[in-house]
N, C-alpha and C positions, 0 to 999 in steps of 0.2 A: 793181464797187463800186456797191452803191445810193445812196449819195450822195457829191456831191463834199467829200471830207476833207479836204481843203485849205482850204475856205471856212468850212466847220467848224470847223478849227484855229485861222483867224486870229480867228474869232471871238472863241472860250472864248479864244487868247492876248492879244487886245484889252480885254477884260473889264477895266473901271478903277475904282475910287472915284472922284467928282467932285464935289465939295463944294457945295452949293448959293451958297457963295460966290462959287464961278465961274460958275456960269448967266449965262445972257444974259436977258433980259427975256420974250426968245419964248416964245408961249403953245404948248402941247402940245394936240392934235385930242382929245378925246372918244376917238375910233376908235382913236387909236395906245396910250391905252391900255386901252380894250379888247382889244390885239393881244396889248398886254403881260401883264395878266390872263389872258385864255386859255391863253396858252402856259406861263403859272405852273402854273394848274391841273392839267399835265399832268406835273408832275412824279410821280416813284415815292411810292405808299404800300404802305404793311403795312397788309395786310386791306381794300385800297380804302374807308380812312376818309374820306378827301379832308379833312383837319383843317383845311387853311387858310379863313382869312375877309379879307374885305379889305375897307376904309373909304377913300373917296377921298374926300380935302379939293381941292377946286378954286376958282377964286375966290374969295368973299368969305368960307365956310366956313374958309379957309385963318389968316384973323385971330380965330375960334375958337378955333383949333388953338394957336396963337401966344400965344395972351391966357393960356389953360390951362395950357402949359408953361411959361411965365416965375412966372404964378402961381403954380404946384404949387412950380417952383424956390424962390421968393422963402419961402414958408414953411417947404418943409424945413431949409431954407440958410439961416440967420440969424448976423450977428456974423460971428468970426474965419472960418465954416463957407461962408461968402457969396463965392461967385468970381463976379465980373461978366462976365468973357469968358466964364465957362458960358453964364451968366444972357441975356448978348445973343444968342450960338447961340441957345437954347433959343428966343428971343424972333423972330429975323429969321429964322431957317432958315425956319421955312414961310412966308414973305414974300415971300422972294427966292428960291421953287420954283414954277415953274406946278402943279406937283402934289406931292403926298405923298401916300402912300398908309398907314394904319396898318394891319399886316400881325399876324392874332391868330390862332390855336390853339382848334379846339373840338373836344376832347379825345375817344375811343371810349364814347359812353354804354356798351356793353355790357363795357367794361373789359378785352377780350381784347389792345387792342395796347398797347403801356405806353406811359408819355407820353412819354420820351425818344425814343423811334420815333415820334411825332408829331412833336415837336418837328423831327428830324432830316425827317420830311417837310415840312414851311413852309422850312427849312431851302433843300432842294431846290427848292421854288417859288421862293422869295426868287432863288436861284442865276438860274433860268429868266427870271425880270424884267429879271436884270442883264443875261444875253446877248442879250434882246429888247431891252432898250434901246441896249445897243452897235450890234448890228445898223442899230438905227435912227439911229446918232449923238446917242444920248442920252445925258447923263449921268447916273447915277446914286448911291445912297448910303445903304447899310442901319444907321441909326443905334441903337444901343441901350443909352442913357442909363439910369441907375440909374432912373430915373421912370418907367420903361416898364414896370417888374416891380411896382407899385403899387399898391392897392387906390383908390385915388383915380383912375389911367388908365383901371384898370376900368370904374369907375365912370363916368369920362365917356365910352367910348366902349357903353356902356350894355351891358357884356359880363352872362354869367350866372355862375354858380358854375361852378370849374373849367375856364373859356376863361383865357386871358391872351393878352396884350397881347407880343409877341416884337419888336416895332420898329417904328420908322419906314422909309418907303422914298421918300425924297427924288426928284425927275426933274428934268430941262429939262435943255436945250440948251448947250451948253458955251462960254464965253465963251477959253476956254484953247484952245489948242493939244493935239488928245489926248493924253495920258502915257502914255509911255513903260512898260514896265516889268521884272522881272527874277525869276526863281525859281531855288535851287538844282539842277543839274541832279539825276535820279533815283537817279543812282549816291549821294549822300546823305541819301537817304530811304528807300531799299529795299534788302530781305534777300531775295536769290531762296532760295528751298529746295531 
């Protein structure tokens, strides 16, 4: 075996959501995630598009971040439309992340690979973040709020025609206990032929 599959498996079976709720304080190194980005990048594409892009909020950037999503909430959200426990998410989550990262799609200029197979590749990136952060005992949390798909997200993350904006990606450190977790086994999902 060229690599140990065992450490591999606990990995990918490790792999958790972690809500920036639970973070601890602890700052994340610059380097870790550059470790993490790398190893994004390396996921499968069609037609070696490489479509992901990525925007890291860190530090004070991060109350940007924060001011714009409560923002952008508060005037879609008006009246009976107006959920406040959204509205605080929206508001604290990158507050209470050493990092976020906004994770965006810039689609085949030459139009040969269809967007859906882009998309499906960020996708894959996104996957590769998460198992790089487990690995590191990081938490993590691929958010994707109706605000994400917006002409006004675009716009503040200064995208061009035909990029979009596929989520946020929440980090830090876990204040919790890691979770636990559970999947049907395969005999429930699979038709052998």
């Amino acid at each position: 075996m060229k690599y140990n599959l065992s450490e591999i498996t606990e990995v990918i079976k490790n792999r958790r959501t972690i809500y920036p709720e639970q973070y601890t304080e602890r700052k994340i190194h610059k380097e870790i995630v550059e470790d993490v980005l790398n190893n994004a990048i390396w996921a499968p594409t069609h037609g070696k598009t490489q479509p992901w892009r990525f925007q890291v909020f860190m530090n004070e950037s991060r109350n940007e971040l924060s001011s714009f999503l409560s923002g952008l909430y508060s005037k879609q959200y008006q009246g009976e439309a107006f959920n406040k426990v959204k509205f605080n998410k929206l508001k604290n989550r990158p507050l209470e992340s050493p990092v976020v990262i906004a994770v965006t799609m810039t689609p085949d200029v030459n139009k040969k690979i269809s967007e859906i197979e882009e998309v499906e590749a960020v996708a894959c990136a996104i996957q590769n973040m998460y198992l790089t952060c487990t690995a590191y005992g990081i938490g993590g949390f691929w958010s994707t709020p109706k605000l994400m798909y917006t002409q006004e997200m675009n716009s503040f993350l200064e995208l061009k025609e035909g990029e979009k904006c596929l989520g946020l990606f929440y980090m830090g450190y876990p204040a919790i206990d890691w979770p636990k977790g559970q999947r049907k086994p395969i005999e429930y999902v699979t038709k052998w032929k």
